[in-house]
Backbone as CSV, one residue per row, in Angstrom:
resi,resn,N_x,N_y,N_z,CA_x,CA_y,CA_z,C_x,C_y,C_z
1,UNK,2.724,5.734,-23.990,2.815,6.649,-25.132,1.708,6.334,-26.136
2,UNK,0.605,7.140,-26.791,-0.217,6.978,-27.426,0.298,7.545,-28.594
3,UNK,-0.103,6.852,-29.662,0.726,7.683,-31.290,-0.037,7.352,-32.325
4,UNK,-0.270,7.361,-33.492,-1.397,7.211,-34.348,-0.876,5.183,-34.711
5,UNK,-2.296,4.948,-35.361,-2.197,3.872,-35.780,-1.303,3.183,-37.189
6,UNK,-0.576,4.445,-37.473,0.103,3.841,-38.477,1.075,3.426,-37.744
7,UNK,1.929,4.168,-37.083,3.009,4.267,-36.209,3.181,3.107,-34.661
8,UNK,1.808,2.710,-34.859,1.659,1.803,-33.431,1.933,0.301,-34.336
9,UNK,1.077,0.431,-35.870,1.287,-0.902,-36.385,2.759,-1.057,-36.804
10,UNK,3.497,-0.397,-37.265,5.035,-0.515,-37.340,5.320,-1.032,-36.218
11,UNK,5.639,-0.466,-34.911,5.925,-0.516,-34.031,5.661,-2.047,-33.295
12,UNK,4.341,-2.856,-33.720,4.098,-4.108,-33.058,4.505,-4.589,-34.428
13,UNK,4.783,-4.677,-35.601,6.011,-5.618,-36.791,7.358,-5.932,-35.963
14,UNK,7.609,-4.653,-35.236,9.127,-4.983,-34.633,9.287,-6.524,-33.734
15,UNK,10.559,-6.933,-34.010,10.735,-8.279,-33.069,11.093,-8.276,-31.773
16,UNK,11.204,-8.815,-30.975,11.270,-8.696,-29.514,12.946,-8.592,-29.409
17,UNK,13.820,-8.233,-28.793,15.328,-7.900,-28.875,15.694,-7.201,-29.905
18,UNK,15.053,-6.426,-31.091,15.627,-5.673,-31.554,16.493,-4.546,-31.316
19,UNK,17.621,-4.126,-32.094,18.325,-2.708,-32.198,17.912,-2.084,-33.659
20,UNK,17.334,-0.801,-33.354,16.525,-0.524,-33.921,16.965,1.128,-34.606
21,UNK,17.382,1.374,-35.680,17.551,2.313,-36.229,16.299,3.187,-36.624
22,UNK,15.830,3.960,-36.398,14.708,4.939,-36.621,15.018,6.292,-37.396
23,UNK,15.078,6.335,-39.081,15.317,7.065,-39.529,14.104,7.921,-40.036
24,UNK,14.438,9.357,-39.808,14.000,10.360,-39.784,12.747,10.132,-38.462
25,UNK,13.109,10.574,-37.454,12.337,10.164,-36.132,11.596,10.312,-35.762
26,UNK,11.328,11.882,-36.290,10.819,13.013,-35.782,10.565,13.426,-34.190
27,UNK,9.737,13.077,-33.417,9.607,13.623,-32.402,10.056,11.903,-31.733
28,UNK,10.544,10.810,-32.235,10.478,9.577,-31.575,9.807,9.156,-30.715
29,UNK,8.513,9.513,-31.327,7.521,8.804,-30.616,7.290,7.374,-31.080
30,UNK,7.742,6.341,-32.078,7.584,5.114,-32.039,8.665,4.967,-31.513
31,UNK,9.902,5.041,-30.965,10.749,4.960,-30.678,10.998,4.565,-29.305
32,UNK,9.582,5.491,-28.131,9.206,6.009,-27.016,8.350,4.443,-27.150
33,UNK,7.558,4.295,-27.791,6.538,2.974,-27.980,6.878,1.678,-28.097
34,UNK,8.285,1.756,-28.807,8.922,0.181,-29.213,9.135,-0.035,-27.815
35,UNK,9.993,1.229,-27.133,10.746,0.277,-25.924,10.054,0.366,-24.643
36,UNK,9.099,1.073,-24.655,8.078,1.002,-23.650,7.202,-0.770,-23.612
37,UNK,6.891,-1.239,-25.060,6.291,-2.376,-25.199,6.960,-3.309,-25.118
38,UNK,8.793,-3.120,-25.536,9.095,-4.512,-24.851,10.245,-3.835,-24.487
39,UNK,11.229,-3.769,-23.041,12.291,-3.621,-22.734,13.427,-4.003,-22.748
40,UNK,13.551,-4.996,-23.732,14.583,-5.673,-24.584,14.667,-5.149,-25.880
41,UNK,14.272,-3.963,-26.254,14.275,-3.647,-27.657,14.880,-2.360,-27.337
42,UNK,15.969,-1.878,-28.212,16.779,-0.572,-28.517,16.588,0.266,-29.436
43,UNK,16.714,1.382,-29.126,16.471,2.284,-30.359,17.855,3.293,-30.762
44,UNK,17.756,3.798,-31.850,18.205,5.003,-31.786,17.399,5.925,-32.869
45,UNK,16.996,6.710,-32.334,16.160,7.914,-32.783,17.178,8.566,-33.758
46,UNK,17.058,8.969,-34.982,17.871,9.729,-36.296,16.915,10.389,-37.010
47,UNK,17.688,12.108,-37.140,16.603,12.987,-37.953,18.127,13.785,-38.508
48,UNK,17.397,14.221,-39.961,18.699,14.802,-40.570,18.395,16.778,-39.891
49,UNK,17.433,16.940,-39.089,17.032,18.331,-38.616,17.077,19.116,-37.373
50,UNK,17.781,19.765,-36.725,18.233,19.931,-35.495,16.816,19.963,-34.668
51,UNK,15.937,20.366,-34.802,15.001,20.567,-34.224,14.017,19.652,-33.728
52,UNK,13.493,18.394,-34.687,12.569,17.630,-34.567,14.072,16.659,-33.498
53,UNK,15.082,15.878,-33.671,15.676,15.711,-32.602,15.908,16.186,-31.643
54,UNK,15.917,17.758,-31.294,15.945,18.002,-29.870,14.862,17.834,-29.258
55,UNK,13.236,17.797,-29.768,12.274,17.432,-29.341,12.463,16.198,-28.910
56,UNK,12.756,15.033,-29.905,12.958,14.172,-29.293,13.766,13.589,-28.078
57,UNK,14.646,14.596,-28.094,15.045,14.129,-26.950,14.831,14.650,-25.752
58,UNK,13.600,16.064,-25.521,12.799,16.246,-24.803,11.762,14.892,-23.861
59,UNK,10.880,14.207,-25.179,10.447,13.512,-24.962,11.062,11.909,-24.419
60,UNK,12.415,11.577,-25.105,12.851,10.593,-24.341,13.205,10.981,-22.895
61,UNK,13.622,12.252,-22.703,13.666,12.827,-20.904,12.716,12.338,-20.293
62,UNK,11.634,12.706,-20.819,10.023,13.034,-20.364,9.982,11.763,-19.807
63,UNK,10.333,10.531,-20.301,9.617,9.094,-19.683,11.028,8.180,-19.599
64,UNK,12.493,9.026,-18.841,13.106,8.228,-18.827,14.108,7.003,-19.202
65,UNK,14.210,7.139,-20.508,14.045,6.074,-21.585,15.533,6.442,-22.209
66,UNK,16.651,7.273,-21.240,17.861,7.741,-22.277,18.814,6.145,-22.232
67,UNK,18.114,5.021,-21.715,19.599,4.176,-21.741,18.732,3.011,-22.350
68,UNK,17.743,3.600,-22.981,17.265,2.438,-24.523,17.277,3.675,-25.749
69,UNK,17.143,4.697,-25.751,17.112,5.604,-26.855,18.133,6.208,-26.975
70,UNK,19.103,5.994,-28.041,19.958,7.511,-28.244,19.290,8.071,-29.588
71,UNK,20.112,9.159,-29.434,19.352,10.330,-30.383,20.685,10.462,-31.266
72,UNK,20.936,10.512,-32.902,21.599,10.759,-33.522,21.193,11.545,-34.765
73,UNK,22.254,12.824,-35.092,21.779,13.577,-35.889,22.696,13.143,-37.784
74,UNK,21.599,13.218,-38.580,22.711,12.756,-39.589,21.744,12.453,-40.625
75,UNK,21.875,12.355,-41.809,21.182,11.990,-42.950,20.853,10.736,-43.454
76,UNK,19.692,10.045,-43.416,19.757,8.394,-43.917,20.421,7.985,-43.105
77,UNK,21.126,6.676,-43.891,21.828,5.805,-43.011,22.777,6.475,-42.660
78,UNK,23.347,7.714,-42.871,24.483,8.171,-42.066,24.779,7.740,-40.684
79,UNK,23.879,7.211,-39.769,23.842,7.416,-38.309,24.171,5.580,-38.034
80,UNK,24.168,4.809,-39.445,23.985,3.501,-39.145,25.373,3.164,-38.168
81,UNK,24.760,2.439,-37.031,26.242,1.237,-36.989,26.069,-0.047,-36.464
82,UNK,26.462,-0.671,-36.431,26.918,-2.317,-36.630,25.900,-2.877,-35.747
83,UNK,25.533,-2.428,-34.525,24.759,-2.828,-33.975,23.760,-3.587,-33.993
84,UNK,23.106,-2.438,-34.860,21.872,-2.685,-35.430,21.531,-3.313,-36.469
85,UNK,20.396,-3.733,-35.986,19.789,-5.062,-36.741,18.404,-4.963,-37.709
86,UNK,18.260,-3.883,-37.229,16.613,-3.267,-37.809,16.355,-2.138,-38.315
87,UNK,16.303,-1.697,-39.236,15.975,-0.239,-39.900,14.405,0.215,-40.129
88,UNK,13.630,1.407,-39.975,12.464,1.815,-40.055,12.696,2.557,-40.226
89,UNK,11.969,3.098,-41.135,11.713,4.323,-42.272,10.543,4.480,-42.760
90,UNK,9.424,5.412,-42.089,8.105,5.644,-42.276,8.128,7.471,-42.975
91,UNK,6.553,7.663,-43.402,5.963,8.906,-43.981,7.150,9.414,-45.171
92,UNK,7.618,8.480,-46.032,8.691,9.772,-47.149,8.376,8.718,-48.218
93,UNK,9.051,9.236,-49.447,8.653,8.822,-50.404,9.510,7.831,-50.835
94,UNK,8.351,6.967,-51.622,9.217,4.732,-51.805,11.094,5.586,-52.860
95,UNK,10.519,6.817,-53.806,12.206,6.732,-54.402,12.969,7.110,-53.032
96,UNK,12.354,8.506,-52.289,13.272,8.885,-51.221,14.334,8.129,-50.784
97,UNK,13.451,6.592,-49.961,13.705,5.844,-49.292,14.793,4.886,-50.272
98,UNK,14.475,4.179,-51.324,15.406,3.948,-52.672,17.344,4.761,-52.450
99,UNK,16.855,6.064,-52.565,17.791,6.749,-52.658,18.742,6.672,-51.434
100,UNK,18.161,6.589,-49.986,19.059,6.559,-49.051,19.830,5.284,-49.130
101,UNK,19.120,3.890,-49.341,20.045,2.584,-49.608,20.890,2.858,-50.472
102,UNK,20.243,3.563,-51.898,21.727,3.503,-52.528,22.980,3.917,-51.873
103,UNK,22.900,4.950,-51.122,23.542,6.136,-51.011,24.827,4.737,-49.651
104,UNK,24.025,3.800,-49.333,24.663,3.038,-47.809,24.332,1.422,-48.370
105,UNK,24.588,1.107,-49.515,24.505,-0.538,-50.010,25.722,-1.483,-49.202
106,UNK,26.491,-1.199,-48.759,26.768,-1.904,-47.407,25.846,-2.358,-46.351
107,UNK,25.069,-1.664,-45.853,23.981,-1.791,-45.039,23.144,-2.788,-45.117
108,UNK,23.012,-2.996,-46.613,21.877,-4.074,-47.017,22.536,-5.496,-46.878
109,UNK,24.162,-5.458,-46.926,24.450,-6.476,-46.667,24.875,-7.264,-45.158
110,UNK,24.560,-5.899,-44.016,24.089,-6.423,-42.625,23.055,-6.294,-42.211
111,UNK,21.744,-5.862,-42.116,21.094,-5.280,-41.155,20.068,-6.684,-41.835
112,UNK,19.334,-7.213,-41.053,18.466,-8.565,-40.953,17.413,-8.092,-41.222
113,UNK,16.473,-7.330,-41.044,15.258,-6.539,-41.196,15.084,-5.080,-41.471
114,UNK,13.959,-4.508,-42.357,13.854,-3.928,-42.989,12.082,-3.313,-42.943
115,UNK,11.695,-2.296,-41.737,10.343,-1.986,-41.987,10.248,-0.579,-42.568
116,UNK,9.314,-0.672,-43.600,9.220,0.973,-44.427,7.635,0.709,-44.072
117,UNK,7.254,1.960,-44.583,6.029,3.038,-44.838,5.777,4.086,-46.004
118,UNK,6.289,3.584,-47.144,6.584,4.643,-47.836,4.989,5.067,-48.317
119,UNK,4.896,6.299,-48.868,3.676,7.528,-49.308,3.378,6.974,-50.487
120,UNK,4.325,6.612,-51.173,4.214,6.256,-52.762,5.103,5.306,-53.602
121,UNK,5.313,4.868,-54.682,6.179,3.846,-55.154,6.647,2.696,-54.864
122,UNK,5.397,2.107,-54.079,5.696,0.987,-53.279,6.297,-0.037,-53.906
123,UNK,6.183,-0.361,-55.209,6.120,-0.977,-56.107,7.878,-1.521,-56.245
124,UNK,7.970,0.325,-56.745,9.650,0.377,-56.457,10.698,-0.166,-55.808
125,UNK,9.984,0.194,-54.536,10.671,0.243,-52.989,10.846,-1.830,-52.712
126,UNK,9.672,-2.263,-53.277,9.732,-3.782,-53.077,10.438,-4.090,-53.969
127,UNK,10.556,-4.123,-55.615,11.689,-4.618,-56.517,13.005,-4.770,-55.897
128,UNK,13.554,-3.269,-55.501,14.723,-2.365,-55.505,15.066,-3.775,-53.963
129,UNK,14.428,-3.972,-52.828,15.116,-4.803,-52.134,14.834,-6.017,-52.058
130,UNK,13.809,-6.540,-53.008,14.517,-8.169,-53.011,15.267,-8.073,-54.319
131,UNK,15.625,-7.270,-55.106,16.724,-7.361,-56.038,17.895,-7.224,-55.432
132,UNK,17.855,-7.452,-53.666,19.605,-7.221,-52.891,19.191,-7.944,-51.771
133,UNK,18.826,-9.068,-51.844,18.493,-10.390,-51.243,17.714,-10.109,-50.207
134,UNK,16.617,-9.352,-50.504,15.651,-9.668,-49.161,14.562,-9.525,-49.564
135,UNK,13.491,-10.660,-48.573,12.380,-11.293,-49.382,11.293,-10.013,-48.405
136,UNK,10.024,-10.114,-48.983,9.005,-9.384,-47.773,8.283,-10.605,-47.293
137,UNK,8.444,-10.736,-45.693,8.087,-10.987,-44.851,7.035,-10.861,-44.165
138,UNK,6.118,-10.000,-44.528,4.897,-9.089,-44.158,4.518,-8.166,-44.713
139,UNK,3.316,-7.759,-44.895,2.237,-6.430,-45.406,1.470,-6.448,-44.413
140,UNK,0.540,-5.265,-44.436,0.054,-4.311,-43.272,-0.822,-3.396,-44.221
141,UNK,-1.940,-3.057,-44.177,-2.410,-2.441,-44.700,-3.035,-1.215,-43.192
142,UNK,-2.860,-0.001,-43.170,-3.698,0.463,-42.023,-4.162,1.600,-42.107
143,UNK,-5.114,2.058,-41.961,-6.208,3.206,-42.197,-6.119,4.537,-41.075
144,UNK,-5.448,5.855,-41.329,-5.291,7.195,-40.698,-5.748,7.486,-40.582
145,UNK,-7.300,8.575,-40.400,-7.963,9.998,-41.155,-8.407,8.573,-41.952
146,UNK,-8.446,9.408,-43.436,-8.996,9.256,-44.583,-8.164,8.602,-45.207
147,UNK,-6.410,8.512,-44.763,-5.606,7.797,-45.938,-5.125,6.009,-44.947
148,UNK,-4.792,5.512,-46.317,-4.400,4.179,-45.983,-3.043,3.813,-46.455
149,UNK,-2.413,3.487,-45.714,-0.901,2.912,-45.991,-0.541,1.557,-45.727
150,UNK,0.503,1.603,-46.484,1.031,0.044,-47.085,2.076,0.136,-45.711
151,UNK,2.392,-0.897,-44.867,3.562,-1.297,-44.177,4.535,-2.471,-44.918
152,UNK,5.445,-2.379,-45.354,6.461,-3.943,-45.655,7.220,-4.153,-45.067
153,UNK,7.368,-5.664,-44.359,8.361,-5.734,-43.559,9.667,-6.411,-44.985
154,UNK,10.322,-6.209,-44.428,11.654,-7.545,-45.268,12.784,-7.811,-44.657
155,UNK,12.981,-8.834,-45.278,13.571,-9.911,-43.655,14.968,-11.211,-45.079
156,UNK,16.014,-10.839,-44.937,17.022,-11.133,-45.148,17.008,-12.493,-46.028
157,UNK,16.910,-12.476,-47.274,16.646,-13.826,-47.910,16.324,-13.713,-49.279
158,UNK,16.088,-14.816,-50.201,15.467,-14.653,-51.732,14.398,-15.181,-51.552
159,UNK,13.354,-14.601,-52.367,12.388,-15.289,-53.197,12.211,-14.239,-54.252
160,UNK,10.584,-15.211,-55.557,10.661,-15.054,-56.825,9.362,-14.544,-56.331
161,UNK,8.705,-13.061,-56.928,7.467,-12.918,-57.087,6.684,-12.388,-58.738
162,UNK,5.657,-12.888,-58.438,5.005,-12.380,-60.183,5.058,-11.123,-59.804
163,UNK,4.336,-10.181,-61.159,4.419,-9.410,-61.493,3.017,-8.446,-60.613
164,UNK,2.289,-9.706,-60.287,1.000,-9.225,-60.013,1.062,-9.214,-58.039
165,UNK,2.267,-10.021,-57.760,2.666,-10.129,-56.288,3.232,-9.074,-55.979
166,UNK,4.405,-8.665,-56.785,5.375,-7.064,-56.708,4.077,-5.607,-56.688
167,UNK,2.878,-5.701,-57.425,2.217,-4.714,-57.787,0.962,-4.379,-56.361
168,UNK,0.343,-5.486,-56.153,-0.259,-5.668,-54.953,0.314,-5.829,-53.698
169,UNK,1.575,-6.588,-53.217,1.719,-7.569,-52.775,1.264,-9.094,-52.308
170,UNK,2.249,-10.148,-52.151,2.196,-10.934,-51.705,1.334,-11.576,-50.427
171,UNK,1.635,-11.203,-49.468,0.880,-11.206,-48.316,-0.373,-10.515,-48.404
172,UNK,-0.845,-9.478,-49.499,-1.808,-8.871,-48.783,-2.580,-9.284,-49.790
173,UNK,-2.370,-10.184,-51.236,-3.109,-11.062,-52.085,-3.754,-12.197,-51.382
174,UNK,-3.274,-12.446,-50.407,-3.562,-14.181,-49.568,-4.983,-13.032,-48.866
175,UNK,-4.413,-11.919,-47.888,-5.115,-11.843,-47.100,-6.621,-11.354,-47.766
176,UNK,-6.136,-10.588,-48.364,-7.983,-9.947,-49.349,-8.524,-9.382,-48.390
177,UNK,-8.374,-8.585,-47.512,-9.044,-7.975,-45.986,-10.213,-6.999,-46.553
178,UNK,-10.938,-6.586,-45.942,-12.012,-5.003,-46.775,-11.014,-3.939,-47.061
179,UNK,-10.018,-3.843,-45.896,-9.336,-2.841,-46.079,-8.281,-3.052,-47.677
180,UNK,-8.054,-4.105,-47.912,-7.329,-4.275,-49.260,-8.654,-3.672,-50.467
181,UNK,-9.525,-4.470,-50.491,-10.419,-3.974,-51.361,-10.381,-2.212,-51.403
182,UNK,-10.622,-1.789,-49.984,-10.695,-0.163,-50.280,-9.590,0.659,-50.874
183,UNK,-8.597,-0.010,-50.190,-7.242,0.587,-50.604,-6.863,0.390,-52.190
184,UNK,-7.113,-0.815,-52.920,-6.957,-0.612,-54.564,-8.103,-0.351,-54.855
185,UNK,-9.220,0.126,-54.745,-10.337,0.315,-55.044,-10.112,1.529,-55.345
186,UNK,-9.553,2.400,-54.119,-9.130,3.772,-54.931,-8.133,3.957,-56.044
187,UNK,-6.951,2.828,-55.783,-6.018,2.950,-56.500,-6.541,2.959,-58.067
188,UNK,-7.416,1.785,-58.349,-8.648,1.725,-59.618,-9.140,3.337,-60.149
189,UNK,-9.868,3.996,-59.097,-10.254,5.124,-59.205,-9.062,6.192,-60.105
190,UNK,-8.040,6.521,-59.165,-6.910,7.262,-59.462,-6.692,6.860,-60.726
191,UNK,-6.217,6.042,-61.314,-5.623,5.634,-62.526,-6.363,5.483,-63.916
192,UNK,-7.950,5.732,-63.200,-9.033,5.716,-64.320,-8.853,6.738,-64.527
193,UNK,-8.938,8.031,-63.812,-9.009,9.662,-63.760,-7.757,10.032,-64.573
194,UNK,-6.627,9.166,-64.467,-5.177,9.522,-65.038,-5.191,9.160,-66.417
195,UNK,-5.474,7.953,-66.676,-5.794,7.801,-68.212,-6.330,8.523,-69.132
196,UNK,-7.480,9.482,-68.316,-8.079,10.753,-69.263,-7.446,11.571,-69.529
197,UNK,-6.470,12.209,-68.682,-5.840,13.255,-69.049,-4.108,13.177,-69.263
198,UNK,-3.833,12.272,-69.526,-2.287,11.934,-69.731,-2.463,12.504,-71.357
199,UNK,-1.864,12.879,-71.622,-1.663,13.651,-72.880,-1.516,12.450,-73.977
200,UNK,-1.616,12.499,-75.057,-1.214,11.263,-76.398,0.173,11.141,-76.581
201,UNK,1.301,11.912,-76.444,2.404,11.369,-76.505,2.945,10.115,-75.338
202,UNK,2.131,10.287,-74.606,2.725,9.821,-73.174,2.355,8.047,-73.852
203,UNK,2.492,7.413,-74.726,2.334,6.368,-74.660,2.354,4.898,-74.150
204,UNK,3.638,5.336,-73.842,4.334,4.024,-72.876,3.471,4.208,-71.534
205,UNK,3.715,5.249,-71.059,2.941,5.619,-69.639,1.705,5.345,-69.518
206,UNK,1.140,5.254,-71.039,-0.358,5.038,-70.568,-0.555,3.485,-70.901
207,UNK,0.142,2.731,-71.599,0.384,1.279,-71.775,0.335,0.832,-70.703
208,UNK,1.386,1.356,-69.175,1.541,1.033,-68.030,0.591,0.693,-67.206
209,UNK,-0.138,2.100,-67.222,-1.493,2.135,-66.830,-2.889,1.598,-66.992
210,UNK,-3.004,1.125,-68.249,-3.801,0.288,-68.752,-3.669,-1.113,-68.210
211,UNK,-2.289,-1.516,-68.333,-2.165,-2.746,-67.337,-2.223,-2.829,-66.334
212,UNK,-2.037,-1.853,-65.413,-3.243,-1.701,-64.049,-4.201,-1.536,-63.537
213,UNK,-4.768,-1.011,-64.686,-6.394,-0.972,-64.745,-6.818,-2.322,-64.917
214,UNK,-6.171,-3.052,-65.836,-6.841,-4.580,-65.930,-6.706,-5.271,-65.074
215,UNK,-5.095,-5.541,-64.254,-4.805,-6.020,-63.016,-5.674,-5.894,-61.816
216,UNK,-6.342,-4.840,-61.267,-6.737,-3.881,-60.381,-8.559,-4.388,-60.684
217,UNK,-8.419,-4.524,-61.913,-10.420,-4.815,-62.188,-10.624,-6.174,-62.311
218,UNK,-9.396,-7.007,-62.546,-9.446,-8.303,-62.219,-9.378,-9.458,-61.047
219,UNK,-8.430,-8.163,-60.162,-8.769,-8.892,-58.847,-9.871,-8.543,-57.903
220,UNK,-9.774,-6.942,-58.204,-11.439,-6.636,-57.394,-12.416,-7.204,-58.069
221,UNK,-12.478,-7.757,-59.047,-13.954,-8.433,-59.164,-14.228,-9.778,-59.110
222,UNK,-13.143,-10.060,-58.280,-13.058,-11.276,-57.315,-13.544,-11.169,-56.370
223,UNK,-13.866,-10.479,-55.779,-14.115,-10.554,-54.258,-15.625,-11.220,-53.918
């Protein structure tokens, strides 16, 4: 199964024997990839949309794969059960993703691992779960087209991060790769462009922002 490189780097984060919840699936093509790469790893494919699951389960036909993949229809964690040990949740947005834990905070107190992809609010998305005991375990930075996304793994545990670890991350402060440079390099960009036109009441908001501009020009001009 060939699938883009965001979706292949998720896919090699996963651990070897995983059960593997795959929310919003779409066509489960990492799904098709996890258990093709190791045959000790389970899935179940979950989309809250009749359609992108029946595809998928076209495609799990296609290569055989119905007694490592089931297909479940249902919203968020609706589809969770006990089994499983691993949740992935790629392409939606860091509150989206926020919102489905709230919605299943039981969950957080079984499932051992935790890989997202979120579009935006990464920031969020990292507070919101080590504020419910789980540390990140990994970053991933990986390049689409033209866009670049953040991968986090998190993996069942506490730790304490600064302010400047939560904003960047942790792991991907150690690593300093080119691809980190490019990736806040734009982020620099964006937030310069935003400062111009945020209106004067917006004060607090632009306080925010200012402290990322300094954050952001202080570590890139490290490099």
């Amino acid at each position: 199964m060939k699938i883009n490189d965001r979706l292949k780097k998720i896919g090699d984060l996963v651990e070897a024997n995983s059960f593997c919840l795959d929310v919003g699936c779409d066509h489960a093509f990492l799904d098709i990839y996890l258990v093709q790469r190791d045959k000790n790893i389970k899935a179940i494919a979950s989309d809250i949309t009749e359609g992108p699951l029946n595809q998928a389960q076209e495609n799990i036909k296609k290569y055989h794969l119905e007694d490592k993949i089931e297909c479940r229809l249902g919203d968020g964690l609706d589809t969770y059960s006990d089994e499983i040990d691993t949740i992935i949740i790629s392409g939606m947005g860091g509150r989206n993703m926020i919102g489905i834990f709230k919605n299943h905070m039981e969950v957080l107190q079984k499932v051992q691992t935790i890989i997202l992809s979120p579009n935006n609010y990464q920031e969020d998305v990292k507070r919101f779960l080590c504020k419910h005991h789980f540390y990140i375990s990994n970053e991933e930075l990986v390049k689409t087209g033209k866009y670049i996304y953040q991968i986090l793994v998190f993996s069942r545990g506490r730790k304490h991060y600064s302010r400047l670890e939560y904003f960047f991350g942790p792991i991907l402060l150690q690593k300093k790769d080119k691809l980190f440079y490019e990736y806040y390099g734009r982020e620099l960009v964006s937030r310069e462009i935003l400062i111009q036109v945020l209106p004067k009441n917006y004060r607090f908001k632009k306080f925010i922002v200012k402290r990322e501009i300094k954050m952001l020009k202080d570590i890139l001009n490290k490099k």
